[in-house]
Backbone bond lengths (Angstrom), bond angles and torsions (degrees), N, CA, C in turn:
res aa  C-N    CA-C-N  psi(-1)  N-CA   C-N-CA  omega(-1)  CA-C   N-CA-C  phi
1 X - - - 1.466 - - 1.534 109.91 -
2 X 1.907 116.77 122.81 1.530 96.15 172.87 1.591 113.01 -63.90
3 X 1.502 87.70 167.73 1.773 116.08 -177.81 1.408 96.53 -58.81
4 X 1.435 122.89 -40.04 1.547 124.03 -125.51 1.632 101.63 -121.95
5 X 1.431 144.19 90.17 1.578 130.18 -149.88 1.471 80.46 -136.84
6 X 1.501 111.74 170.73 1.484 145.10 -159.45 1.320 78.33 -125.84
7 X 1.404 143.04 -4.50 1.322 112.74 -175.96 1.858 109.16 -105.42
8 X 0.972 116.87 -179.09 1.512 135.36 -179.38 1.187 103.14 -68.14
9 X 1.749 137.98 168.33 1.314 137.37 146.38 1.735 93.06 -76.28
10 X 1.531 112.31 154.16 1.337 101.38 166.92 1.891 105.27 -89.04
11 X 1.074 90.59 122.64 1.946 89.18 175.09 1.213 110.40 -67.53
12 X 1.087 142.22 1.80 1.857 140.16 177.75 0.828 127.53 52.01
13 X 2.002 112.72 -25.55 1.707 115.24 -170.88 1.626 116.74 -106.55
14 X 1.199 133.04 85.29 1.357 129.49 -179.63 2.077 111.83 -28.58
15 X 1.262 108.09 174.70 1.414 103.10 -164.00 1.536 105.64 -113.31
16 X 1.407 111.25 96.48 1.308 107.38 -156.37 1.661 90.93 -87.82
17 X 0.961 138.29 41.52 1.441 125.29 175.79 2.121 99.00 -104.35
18 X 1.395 77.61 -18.86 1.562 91.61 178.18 1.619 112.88 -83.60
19 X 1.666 110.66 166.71 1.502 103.09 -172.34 1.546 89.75 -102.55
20 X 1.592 101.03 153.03 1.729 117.16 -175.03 1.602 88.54 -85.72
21 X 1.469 89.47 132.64 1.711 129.03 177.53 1.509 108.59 -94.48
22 X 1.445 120.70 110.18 1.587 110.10 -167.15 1.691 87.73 -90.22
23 X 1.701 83.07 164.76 1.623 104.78 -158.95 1.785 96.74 -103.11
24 X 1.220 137.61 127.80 1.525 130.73 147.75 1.440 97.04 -7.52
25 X 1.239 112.99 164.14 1.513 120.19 168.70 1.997 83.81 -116.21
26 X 1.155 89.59 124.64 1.434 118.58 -173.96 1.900 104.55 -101.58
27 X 1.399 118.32 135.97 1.371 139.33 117.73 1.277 124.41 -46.80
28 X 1.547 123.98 116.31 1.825 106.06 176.57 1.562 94.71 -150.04
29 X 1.835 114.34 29.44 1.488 116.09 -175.88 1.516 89.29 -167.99
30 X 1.338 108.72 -166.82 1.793 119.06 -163.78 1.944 65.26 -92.86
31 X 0.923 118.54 -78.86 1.755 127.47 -134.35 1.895 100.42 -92.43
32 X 1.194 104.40 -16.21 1.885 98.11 -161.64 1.923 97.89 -135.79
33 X 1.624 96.50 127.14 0.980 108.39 -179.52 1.864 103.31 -139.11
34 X 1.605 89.15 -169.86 1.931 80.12 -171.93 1.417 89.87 -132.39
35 X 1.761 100.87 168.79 1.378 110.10 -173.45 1.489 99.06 -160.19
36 X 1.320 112.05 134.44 1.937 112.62 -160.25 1.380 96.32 149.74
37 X 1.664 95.45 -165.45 1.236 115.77 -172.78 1.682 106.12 -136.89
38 X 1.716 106.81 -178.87 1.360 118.46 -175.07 1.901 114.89 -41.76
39 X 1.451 115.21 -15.15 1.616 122.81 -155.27 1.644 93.61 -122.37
40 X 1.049 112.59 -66.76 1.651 111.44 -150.50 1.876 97.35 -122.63
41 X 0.983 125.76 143.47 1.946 123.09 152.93 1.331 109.53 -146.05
42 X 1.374 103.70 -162.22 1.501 120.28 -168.19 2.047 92.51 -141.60
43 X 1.669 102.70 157.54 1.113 111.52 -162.06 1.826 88.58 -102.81
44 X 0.688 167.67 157.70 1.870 159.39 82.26 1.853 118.16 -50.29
45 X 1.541 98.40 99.63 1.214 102.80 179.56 2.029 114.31 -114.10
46 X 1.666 98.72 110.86 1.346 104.55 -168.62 1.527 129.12 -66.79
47 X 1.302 123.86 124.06 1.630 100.03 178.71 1.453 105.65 -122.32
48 X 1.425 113.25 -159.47 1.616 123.30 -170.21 1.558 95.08 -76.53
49 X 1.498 132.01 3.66 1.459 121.35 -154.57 1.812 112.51 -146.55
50 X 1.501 96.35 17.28 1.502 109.90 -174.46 1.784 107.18 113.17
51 X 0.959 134.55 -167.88 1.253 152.72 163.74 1.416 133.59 -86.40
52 X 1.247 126.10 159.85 1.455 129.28 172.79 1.152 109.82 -118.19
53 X 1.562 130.51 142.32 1.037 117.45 141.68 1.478 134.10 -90.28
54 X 1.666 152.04 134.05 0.867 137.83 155.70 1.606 133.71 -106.72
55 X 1.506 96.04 119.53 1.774 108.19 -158.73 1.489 104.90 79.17
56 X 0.961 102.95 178.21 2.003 116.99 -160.60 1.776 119.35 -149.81
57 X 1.443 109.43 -2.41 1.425 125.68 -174.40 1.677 106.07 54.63
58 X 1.511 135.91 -151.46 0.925 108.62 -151.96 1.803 114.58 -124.56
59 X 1.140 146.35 149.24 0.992 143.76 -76.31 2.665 79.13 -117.18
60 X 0.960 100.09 54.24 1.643 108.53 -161.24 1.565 88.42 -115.62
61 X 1.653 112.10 154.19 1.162 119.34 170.99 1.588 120.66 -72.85
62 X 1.588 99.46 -22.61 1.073 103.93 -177.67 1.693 127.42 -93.61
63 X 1.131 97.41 5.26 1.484 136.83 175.76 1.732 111.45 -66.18
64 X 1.203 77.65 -54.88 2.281 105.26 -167.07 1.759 73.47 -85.08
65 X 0.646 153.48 -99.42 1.556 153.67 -101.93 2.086 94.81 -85.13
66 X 1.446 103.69 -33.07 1.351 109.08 -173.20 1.976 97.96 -72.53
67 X 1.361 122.17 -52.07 1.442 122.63 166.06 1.400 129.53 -70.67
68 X 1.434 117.06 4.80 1.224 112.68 162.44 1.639 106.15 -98.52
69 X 1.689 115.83 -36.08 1.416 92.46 162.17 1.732 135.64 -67.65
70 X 1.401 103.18 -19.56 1.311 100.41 161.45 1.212 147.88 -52.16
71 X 1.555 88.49 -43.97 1.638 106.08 151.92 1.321 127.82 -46.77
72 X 1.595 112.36 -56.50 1.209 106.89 -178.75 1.746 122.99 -75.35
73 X 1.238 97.32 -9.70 2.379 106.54 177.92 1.652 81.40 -82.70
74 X 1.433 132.66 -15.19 1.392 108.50 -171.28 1.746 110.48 -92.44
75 X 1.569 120.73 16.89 1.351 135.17 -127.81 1.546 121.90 2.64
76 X 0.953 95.35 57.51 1.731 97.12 171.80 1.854 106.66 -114.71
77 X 1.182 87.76 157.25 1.932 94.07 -172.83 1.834 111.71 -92.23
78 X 1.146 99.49 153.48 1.798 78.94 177.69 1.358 97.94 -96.94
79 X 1.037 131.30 7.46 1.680 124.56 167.92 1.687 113.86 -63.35
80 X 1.958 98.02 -21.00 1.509 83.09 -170.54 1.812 103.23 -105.02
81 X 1.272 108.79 16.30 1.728 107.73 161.96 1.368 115.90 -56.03
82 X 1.127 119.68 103.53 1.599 125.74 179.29 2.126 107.78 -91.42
83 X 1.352 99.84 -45.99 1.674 116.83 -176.13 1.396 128.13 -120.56
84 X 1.889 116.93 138.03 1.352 74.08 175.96 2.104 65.05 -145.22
85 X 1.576 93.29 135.00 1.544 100.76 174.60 1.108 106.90 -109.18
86 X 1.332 130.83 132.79 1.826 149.29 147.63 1.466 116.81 -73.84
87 X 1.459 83.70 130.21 1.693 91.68 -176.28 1.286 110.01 -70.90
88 X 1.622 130.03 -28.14 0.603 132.88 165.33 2.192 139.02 -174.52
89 X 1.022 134.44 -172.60 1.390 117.91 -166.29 1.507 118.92 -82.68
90 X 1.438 115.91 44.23 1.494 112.02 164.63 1.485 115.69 -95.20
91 X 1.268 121.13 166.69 1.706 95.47 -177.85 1.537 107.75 -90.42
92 X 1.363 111.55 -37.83 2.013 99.20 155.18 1.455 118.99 -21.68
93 X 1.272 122.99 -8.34 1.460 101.73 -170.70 2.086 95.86 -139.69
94 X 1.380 119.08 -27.69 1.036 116.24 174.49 1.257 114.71 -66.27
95 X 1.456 115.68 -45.71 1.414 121.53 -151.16 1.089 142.72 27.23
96 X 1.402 127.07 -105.58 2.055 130.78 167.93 1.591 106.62 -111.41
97 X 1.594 94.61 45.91 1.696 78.64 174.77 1.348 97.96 -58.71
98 X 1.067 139.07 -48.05 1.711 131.09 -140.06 1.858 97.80 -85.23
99 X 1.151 111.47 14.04 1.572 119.13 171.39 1.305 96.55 -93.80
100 X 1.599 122.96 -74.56 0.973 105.10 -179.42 1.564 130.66 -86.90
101 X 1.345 114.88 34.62 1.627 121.81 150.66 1.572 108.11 -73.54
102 X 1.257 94.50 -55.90 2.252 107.35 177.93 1.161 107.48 -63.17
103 X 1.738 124.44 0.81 1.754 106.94 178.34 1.585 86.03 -113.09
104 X 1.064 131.33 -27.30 1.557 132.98 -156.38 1.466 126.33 -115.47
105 X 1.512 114.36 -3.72 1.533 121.32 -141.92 1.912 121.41 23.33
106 X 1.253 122.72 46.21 1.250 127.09 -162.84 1.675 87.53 -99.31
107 X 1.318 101.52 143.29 1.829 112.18 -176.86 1.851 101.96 -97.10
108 X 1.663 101.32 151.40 1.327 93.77 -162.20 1.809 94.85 -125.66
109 X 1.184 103.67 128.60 1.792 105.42 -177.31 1.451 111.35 -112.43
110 X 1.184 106.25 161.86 1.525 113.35 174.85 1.621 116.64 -172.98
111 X 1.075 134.05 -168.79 1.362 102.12 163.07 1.903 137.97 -92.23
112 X 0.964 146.02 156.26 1.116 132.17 171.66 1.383 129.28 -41.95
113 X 1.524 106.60 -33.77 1.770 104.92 177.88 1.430 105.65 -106.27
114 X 1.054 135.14 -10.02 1.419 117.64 135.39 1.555 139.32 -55.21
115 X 1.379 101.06 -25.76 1.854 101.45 -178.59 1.326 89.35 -76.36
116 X 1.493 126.05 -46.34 1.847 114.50 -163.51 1.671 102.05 -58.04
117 X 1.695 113.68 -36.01 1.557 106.60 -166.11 1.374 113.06 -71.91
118 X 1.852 111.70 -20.57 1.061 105.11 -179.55 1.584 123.71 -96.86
119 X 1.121 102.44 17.01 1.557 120.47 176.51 1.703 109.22 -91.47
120 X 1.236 115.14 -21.13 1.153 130.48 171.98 1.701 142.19 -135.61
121 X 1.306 84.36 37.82 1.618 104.22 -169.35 1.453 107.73 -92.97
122 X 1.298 128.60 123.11 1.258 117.04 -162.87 1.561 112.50 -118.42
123 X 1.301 106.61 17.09 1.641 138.93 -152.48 1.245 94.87 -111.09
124 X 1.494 133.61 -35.21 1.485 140.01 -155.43 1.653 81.68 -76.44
125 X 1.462 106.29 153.81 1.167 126.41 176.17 1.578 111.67 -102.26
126 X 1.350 112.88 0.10 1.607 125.25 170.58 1.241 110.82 -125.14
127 X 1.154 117.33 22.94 1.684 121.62 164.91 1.985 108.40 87.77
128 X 1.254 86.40 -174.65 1.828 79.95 178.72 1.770 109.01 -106.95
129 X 0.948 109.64 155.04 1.481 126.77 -161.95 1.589 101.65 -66.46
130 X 1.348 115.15 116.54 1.643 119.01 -156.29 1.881 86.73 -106.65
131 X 1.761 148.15 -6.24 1.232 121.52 -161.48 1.667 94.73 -114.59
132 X 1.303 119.22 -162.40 1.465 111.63 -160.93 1.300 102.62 -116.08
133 X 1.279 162.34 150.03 1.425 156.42 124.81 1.442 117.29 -69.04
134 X 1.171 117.10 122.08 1.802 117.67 165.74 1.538 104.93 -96.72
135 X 1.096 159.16 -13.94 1.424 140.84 161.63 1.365 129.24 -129.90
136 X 1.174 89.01 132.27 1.800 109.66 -176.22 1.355 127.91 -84.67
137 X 0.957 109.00 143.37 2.219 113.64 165.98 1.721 100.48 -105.63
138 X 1.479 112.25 129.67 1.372 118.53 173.17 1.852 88.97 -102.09
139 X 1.502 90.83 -165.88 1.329 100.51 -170.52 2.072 99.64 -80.65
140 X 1.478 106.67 135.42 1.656 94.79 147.81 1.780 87.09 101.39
141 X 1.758 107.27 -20.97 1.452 96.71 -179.88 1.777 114.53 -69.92
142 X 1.323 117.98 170.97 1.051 147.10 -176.33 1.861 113.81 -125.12
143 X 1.453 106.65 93.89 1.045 104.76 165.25 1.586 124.43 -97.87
144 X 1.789 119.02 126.00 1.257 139.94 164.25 1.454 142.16 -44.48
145 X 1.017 145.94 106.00 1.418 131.15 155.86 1.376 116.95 -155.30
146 X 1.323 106.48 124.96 1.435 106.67 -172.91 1.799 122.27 76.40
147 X 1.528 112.12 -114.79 1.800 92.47 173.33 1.880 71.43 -144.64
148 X 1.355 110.25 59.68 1.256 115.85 151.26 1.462 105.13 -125.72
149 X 1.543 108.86 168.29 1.331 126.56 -163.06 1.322 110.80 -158.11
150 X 1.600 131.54 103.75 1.321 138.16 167.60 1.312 122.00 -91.37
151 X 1.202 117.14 129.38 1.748 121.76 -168.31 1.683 105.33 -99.68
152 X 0.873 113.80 89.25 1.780 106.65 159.97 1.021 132.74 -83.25
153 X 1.347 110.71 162.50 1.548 102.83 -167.13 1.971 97.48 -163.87
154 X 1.004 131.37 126.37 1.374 138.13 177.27 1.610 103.36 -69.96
155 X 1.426 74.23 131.23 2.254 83.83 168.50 1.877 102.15 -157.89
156 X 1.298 74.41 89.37 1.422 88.51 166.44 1.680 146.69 -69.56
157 X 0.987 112.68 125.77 1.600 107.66 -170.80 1.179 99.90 165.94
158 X 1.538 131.99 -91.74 1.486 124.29 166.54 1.673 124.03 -13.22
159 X 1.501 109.96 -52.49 1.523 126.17 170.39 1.749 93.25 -135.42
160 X 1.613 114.80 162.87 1.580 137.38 164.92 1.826 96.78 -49.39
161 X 1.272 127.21 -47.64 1.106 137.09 -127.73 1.948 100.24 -124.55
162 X 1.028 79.84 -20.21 1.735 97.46 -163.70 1.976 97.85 -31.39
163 X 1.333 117.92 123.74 1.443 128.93 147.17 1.762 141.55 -79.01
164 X 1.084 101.95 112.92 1.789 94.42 165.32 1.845 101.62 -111.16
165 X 1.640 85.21 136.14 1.535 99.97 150.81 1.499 141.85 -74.12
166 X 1.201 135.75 161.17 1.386 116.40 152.83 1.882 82.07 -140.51
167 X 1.776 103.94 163.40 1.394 117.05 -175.79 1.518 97.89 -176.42
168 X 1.317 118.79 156.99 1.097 163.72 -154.20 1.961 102.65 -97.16
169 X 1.582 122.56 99.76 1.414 110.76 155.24 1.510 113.71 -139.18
170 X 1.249 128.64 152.16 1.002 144.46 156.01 1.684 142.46 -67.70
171 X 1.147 123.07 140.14 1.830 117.33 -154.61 1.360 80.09 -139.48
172 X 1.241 111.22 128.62 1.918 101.18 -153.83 1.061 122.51 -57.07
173 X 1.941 80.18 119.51 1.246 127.45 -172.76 1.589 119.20 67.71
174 X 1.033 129.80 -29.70 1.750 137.09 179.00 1.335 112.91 -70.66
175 X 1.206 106.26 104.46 1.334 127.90 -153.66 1.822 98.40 -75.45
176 X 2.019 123.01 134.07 1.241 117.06 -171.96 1.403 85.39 -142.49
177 X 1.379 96.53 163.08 2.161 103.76 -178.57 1.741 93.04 -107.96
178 X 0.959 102.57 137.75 1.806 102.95 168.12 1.087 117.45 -124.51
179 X 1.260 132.64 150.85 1.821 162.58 -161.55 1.058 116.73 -116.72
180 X 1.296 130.45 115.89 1.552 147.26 155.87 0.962 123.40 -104.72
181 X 1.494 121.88 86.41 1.742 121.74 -172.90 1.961 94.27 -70.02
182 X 0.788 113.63 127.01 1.575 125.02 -178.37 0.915 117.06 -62.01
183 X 1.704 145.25 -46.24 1.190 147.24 -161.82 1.624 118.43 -154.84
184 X 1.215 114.30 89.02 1.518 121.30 -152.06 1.654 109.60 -99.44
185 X 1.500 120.66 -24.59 1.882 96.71 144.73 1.192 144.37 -53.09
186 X 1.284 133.10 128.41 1.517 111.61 175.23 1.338 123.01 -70.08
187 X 1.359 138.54 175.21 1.573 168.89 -97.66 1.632 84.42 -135.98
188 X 1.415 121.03 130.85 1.300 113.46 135.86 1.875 132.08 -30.01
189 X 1.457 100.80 -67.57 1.345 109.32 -145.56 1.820 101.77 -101.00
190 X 1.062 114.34 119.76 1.651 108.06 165.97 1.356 124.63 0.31
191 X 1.289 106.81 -72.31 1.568 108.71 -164.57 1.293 83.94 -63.20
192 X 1.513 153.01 -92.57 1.219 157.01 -143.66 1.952 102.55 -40.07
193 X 1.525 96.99 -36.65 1.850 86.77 -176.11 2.032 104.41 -78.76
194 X 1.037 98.18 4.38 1.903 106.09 -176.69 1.438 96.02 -99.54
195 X 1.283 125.00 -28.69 1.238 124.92 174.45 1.635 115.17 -79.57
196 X 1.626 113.56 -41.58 1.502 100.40 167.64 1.274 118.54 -81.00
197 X 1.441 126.67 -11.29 1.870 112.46 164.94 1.766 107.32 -69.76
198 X 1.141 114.61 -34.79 1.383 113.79 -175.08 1.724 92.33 -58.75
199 X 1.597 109.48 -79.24 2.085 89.58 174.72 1.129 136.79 -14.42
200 X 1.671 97.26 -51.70 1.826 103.77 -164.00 1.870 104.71 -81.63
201 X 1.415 127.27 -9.31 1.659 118.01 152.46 1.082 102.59 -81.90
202 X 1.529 127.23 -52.07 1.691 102.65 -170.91 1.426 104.17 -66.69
203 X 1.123 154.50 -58.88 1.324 143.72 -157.82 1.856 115.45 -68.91
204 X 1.326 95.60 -4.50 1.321 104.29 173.45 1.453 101.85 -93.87
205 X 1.506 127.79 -52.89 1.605 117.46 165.17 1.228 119.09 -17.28
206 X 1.600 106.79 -58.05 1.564 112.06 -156.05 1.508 106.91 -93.78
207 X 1.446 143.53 -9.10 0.491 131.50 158.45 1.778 123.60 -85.34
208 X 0.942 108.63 -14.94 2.335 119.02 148.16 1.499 106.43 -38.80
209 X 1.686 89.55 -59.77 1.864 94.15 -160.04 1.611 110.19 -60.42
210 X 1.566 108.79 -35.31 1.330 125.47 -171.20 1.915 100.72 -75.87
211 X 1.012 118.20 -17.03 1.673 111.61 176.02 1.571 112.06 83.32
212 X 1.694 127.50 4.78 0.940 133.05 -159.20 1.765 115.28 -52.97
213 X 1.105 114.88 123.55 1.415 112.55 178.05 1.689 133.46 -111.60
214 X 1.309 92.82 3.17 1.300 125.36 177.62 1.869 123.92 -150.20
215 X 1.719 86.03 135.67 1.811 89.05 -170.51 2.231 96.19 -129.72
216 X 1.501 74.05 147.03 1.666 81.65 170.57 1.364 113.25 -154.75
217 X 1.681 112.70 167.54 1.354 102.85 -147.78 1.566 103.03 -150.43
218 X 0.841 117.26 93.93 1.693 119.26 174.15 1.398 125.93 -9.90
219 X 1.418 121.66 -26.76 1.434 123.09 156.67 1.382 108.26 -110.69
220 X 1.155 103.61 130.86 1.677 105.31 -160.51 1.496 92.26 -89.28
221 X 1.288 140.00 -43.24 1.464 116.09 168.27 1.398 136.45 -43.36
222 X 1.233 107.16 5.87 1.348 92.04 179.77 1.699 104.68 -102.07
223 X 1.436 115.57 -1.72 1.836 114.36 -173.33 1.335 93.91 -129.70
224 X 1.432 140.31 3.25 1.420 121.97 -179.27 1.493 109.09 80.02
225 X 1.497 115.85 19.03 1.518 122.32 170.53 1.541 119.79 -32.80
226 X 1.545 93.87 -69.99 1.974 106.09 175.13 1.259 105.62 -44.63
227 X 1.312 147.76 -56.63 0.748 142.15 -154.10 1.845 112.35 -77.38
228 X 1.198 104.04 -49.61 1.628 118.89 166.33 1.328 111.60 -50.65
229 X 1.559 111.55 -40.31 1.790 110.73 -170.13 1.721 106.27 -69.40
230 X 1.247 94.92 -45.79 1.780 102.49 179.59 1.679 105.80 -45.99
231 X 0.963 120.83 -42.50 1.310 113.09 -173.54 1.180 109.85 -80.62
232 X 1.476 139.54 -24.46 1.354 147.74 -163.31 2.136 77.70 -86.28
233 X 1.121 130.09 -29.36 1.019 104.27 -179.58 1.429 146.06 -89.98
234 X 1.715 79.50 -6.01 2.139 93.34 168.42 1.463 90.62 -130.09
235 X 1.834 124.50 36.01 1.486 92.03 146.86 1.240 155.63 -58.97
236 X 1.093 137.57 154.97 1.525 114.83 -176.08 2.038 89.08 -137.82
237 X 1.537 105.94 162.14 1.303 124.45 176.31 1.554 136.43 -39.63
238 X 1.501 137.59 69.04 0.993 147.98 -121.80 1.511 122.97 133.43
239 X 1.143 135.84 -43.15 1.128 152.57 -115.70 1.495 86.86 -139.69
240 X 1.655 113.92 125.20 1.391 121.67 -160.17 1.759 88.83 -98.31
241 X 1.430 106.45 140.33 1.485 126.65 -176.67 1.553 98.53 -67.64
242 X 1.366 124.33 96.84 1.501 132.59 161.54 1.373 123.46 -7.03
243 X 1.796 115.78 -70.97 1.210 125.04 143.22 1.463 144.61 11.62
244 X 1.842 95.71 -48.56 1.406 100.73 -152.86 1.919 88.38 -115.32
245 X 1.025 117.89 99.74 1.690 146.11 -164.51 1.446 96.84 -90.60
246 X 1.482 141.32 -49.89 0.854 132.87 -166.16 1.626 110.34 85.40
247 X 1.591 117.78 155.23 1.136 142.98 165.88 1.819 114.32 -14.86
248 X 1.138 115.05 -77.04 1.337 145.73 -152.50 1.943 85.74 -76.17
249 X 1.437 110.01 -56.41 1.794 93.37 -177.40 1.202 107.07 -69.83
250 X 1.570 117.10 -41.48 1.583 88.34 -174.35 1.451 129.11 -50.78
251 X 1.450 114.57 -56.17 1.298 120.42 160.04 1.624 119.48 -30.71
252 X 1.073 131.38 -36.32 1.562 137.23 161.75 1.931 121.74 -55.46
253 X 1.696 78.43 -20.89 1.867 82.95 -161.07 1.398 79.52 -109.58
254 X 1.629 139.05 -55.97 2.165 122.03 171.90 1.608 95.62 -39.22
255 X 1.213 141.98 -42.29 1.789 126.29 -154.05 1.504 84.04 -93.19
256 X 1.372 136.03 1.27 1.716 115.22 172.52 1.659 113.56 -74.92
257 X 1.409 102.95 -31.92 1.423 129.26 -158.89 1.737 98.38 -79.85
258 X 1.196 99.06 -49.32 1.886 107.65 162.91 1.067 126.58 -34.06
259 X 2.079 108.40 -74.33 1.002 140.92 -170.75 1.820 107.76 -61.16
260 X 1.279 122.44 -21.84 1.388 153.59 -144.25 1.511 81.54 -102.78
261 X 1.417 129.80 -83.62 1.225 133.51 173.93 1.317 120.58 -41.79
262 X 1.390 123.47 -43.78 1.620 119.26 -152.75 1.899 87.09 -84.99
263 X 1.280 126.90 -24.83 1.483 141.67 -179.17 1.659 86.68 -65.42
264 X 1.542 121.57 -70.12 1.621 108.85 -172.59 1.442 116.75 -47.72
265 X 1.563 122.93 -22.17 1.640 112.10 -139.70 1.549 66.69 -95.32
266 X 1.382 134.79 -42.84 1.205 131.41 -151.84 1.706 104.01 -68.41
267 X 1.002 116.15 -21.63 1.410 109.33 -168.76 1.545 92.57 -101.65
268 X 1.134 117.37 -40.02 1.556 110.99 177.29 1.962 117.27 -40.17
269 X 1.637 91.69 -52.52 1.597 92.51 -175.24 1.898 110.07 -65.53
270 X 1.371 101.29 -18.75 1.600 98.57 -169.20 1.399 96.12 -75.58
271 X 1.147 135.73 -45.53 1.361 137.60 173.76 1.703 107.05 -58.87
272 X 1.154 126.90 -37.94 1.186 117.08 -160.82 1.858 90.96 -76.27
273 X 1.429 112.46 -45.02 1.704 124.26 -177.27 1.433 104.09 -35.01
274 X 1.642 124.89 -42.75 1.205 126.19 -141.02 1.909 95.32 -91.51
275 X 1.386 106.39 -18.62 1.677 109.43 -167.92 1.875 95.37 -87.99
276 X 1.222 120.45 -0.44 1.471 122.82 175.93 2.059 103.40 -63.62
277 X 1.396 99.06 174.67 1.394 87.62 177.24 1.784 105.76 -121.42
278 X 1.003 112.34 152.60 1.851 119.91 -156.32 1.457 95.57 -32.91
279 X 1.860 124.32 149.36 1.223 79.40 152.91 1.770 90.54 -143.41
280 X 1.481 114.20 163.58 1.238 125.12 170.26 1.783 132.14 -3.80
281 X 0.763 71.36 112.92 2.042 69.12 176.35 1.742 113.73 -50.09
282 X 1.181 120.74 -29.31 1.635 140.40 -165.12 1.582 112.79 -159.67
283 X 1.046 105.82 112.40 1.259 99.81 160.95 1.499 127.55 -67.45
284 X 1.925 112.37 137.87 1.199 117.06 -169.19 1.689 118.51 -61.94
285 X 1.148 102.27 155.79 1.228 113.57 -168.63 1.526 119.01 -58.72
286 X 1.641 130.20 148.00 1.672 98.67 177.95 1.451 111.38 -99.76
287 X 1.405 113.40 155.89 1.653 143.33 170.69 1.067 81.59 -59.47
């Protein structure tokens, strides 16, 4: 990569001093659209067998009430929510699933060592996750519904447990693979940021093999989402779907998430260098 770019650093962190601006609930595929605001959303991906949800925004009444109208500007019913998977155990991303399990009977997955972390996370800024989950995604599983098919896969570092998807949508009819890196802050602690570069090559492997040509990301600041969705909303015929990045960027945007980390570990050790105590120019000579 040159040294020298016309482009921005991406800052990664939206400006929470500011108030979250909810987003249209947008169409930007045949089956998968978004629903949220300027900071945090949720994905709705449609199949032959009801809907999915992926992620839940954050665990507020006004949260659930903002994605159930989304649902409905998207004309879809919430009777036909069957799923809703979390990438992983922050409450930004769990939210009220278990609200709308009790409005919908819809089953809620995530992984197993994320529900335990998030049962006891004392770090969450919305407390720790007080309802129960009965089913899990391990790594490599394949979750079903309808003649859709979600690929999970664990990449740990962000969370122990942390999930990305990959799945299958259509832009009429032209079939594209899409990417959900699961958990896009980094790790407090060293070892944990060695654990999310190890994810971000393997999940970059598999997403090569998979042909993925499109990635999206639960906080839309971090890819220029808002800005992409707006246009997905007065596209008209001609006009190439924003979204669809192709091969070569995605891979540009998994090595940001890398490059993103190997920048933290690097500043981590310089800070850690500086808490050492002075030491000698030469070591003394031996007796």
């Amino acid at each position: 990569m040159a040294e020298k770019t016309w482009r921005k650093p991406n800052p990664h962190k939206p400006n929470f001093g500011t108030e979250a601006a909810t987003v249209p609930a947008t169409r930007f595929f045949d089956q998968l659209s978004y629903i949220g605001n300027n900071i945090v959303g949720c994905f709705v991906l449609e199949t032959s067998d009801g809907f999915i949800l992926i992620d839940n925004m954050e665990p507020y009444d006004e949260h659930h009430e903002l994605i159930k109208k989304g649902i409905a500007d998207l004309g879809l019913d919430l009777k036909d929510l069957k799923a809703i998977l979390i990438t992983h155990g922050h409450g930004d991303h769990y939210g009220t699933a278990d609200k709308f399990r009790e409005e919908t009977g819809c089953r809620i997955y995530m992984s197993e060592t994320d529900y335990k972390f998030a049962q006891t996370d004392k770090r969450n800024r919305t407390g720790v996750l007080k309802w129960e989950v009965y089913d899990f995604l391990d790594d490599s599983d394949v979750f079903e519904l309808g003649d859709t098919k979600v690929y999970a896969f664990k990449t740990p570092g962000h969370t122990a447990g942390c999930l990305s998807f990959i799945f299958k949508v259509t832009d009429e009819g032209r079939e594209h693979w899409v990417e959900m890196w699961g958990g896009s802050g980094l790790p407090y602690s060293m070892s944990d940021k060695v654990l999310y570069i190890e994810s971000c090559i393997r999940f970059a492997r598999i997403t090569e093999k998979f042909g993925c040509d499109v990635e999206i990301s639960s906080h839309p600041f971090i890819d220029k989402s808002l800005e992409r969705l707006a246009i997905c909303r007065d596209i008209f015929d001609g006009v190439a779907n924003p979204f669809i990045i192709g091969r070569e960027a995605c891979a540009r945007f998994e090595d940001m998430f890398t490059q993103m980390c190997l920048a933290g570990m690097k500043k981590q050790a310089a800070e850690a260098d500086k808490l050492l105590p002075p030491q000698p120019d030469r070591l003394p000579p031996r007796k």
